[in-house]
C-alpha positions as CSV (number, residue, x, y, z in Angstrom):
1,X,0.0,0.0,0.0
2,X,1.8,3.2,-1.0
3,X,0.5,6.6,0.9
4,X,-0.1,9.9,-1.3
5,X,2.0,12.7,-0.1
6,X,0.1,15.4,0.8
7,X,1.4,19.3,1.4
8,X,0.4,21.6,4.2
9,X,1.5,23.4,7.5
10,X,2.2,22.6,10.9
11,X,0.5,24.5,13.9
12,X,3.5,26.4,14.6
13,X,4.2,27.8,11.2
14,X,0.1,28.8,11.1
15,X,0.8,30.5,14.5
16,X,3.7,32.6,12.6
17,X,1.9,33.7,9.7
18,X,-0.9,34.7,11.6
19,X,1.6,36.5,13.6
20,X,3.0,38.2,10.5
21,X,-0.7,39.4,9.4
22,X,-1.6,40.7,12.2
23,X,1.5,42.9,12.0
24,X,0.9,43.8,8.6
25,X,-2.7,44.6,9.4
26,X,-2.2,46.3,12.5
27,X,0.5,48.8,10.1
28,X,-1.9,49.4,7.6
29,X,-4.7,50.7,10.0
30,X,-2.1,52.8,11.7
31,X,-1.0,54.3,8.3
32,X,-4.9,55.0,7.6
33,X,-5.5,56.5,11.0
34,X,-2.5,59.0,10.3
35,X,-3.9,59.7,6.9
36,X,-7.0,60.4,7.9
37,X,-6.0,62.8,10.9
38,X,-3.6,64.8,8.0
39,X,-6.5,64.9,5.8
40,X,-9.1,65.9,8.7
41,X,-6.6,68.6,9.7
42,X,-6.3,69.7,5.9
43,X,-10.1,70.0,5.5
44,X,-9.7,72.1,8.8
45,X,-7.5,74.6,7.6
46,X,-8.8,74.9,4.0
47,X,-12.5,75.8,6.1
48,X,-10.6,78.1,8.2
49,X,-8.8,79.7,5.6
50,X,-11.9,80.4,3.4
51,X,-14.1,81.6,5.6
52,X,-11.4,84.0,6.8
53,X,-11.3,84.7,2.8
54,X,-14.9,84.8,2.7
55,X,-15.7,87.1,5.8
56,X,-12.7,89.5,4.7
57,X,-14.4,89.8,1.4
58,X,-18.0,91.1,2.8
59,X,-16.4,93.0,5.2
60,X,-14.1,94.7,2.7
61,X,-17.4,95.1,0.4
62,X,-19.8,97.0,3.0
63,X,-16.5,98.8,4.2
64,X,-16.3,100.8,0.4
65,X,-20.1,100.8,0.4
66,X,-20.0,103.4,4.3
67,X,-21.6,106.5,2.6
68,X,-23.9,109.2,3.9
69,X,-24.2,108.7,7.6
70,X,-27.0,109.8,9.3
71,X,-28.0,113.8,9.6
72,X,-25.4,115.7,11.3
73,X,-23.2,112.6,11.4
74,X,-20.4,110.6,9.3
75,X,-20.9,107.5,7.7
76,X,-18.2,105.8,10.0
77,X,-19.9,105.8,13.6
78,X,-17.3,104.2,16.1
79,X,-13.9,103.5,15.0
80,X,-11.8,101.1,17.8
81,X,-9.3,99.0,17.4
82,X,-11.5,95.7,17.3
83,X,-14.7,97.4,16.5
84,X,-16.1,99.5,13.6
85,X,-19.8,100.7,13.1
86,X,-21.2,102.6,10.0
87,X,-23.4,103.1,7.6
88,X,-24.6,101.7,4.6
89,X,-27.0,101.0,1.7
90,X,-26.0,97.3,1.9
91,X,-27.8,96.1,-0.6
92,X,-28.1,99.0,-3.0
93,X,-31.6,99.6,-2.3
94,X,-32.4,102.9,-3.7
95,X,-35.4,105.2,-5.3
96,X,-36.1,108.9,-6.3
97,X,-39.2,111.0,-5.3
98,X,-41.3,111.7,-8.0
99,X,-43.4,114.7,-5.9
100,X,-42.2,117.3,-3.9
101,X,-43.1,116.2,-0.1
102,X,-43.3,119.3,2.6
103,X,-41.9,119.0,6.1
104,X,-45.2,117.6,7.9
105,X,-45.7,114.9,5.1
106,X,-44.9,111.4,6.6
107,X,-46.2,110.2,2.9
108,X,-43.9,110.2,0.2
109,X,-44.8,109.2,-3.5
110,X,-42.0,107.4,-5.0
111,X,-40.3,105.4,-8.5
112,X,-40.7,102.5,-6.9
113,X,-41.6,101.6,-3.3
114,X,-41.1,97.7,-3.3
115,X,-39.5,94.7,-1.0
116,X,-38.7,98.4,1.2
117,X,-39.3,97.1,4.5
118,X,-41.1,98.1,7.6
119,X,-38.7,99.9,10.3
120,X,-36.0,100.3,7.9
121,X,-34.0,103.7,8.5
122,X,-33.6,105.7,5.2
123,X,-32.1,108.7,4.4
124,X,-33.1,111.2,1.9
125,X,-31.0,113.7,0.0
126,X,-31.1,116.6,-2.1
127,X,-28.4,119.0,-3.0
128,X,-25.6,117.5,-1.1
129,X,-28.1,117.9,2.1
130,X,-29.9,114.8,3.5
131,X,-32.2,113.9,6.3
132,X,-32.7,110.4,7.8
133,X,-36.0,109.0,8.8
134,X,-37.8,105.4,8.9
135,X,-40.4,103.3,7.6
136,X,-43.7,102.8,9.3
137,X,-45.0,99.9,6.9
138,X,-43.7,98.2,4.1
139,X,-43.2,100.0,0.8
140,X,-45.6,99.9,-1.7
141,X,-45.4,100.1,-5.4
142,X,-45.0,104.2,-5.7
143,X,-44.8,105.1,-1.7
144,X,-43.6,105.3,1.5
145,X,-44.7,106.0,4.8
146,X,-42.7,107.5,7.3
147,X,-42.8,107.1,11.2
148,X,-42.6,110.6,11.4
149,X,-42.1,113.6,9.2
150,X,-38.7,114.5,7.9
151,X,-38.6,117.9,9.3
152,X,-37.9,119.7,5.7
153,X,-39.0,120.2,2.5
154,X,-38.4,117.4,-0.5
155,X,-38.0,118.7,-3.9
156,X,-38.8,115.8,-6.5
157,X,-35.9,114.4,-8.0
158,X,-34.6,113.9,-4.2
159,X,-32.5,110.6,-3.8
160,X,-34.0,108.0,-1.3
161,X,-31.5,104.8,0.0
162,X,-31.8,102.7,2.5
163,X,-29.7,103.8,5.4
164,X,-28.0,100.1,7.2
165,X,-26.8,100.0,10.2
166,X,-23.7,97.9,10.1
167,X,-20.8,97.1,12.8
168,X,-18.2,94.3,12.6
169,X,-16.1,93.3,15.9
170,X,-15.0,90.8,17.8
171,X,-16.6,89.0,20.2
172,X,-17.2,85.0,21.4
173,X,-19.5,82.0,20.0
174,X,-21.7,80.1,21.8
175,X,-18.6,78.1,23.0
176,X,-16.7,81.1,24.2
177,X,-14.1,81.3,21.0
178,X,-13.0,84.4,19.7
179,X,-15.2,85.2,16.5
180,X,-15.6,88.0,14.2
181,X,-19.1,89.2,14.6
182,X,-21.3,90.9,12.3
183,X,-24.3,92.8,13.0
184,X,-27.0,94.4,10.2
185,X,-29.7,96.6,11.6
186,X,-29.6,94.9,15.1
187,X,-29.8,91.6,13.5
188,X,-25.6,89.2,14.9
189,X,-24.2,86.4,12.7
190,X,-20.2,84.9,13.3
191,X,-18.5,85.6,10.4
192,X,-15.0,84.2,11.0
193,X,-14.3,81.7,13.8
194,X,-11.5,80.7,16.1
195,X,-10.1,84.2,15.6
196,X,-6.6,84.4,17.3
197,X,-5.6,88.1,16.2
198,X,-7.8,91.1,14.9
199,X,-7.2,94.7,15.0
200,X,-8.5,97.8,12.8
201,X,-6.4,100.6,12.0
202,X,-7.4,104.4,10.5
203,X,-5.8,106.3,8.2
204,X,-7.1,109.9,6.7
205,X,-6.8,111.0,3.1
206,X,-3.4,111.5,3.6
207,X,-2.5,108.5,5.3
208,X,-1.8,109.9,8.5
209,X,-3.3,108.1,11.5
210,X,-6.2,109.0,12.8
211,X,-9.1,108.3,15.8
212,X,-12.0,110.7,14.0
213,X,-14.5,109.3,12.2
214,X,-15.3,112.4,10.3
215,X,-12.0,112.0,9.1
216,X,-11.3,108.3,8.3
217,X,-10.6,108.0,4.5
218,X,-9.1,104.1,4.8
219,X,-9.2,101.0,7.0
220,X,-6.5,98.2,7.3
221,X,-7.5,95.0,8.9
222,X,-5.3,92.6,10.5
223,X,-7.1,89.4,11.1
224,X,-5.5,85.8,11.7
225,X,-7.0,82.5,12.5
């Protein structure tokens, strides 16, 4: 009787090679684990950096957009090193009077009175001169109603905008991390997180420092996350 010879492994070489993959294995989740933190930390700092890129960009917008402040006042209404508050037409909102309105009138006939919204302050201007008042109801499609009058006599032709109230500075999350704040018309959102350095400077036209709002011509932003 002749036996067939047969090929396999003994228990101890089975022990080895399990040994060996486990080693193998264990290696290959490690390398995945470090990936993946790199990659999470990546994804991290890519968000960071564009909503740093973002935020700069609408601040830097409604910054060139600080025009006619309110009566008697400049556009740029506080000016600190990690705070600035002015005003603006923030989203170009903008109409003409199309009959002259006297000083009592708290009715004003307009172009083109829609999506102007109750509360809203305005201003309105005529020969370089402008007075600020505010919505009482929503516009309608050729008028406005004021809350009160504005105190002077409107030719037609005067220029009616929306008059924002816009301020940018930095304050803390929900979590308690430094975060550049924005606020329209009373209304807060975070517009850059985990802020570790802000600071506004002012400079007039002719690029001297300066601490008067009446006088601010430029603003340089420092801001690091």
């Amino acid at each position: 009787y002749r036996m067939t010879p047969e090929a396999g492994v003994c228990l101890a070489e089975a022990i080895i090679a399990m040994a060996a993959g486990a080693v193998v294995l264990s290696a290959t989740i490690q390398s995945l684990t470090h990936f993946q933190q790199r990659l999470s930390a990546q994804h991290v700092t890519v968000n960071r950096s564009q909503d740093q890129r973002v935020g700069m960009q609408i601040m830097e917008d409604e910054l060139r957009l600080a025009g006619v402040g309110t009566a008697g006042e400049p556009a740029i209404l506080k000016a600190e090193s990690q705070e600035i508050e002015f005003v603006a037409n923030a989203d170009g909102v903008r109409t003409t009077l199309t009959q002259p309105a006297a000083q009592s009138h708290t009715e004003l006939t307009v172009a083109d009175g829609t999506d102007w919204r109750k509360g809203k302050r305005i201003n309105v201007c005529a020969d370089e001169v402008c007075a600020e008042g505010r919505l009482a109801k929503d516009g309608r499609r050729f008028g406005l109603t004021l809350a009160a009058p504005m105190g002077r006599d409107l030719p037609t032709g005067s220029q009616i905008t929306v008059s924002n109230r816009i301020r940018y500075y930095l304050g803390q999350n929900q979590h308690g991390i430094p975060t550049l704040m924005r606020q329209l018309d009373g209304g807060t959102n975070p517009i850059v997180g985990e802020v570790s350095g802000f600071e506004l400077r002012y400079f007039d036209q002719a690029g001297q420092p300066t601490a008067e709002p009446g006088r601010i011509a430029r603003v340089r932003i420092r801001l690091s996350v």
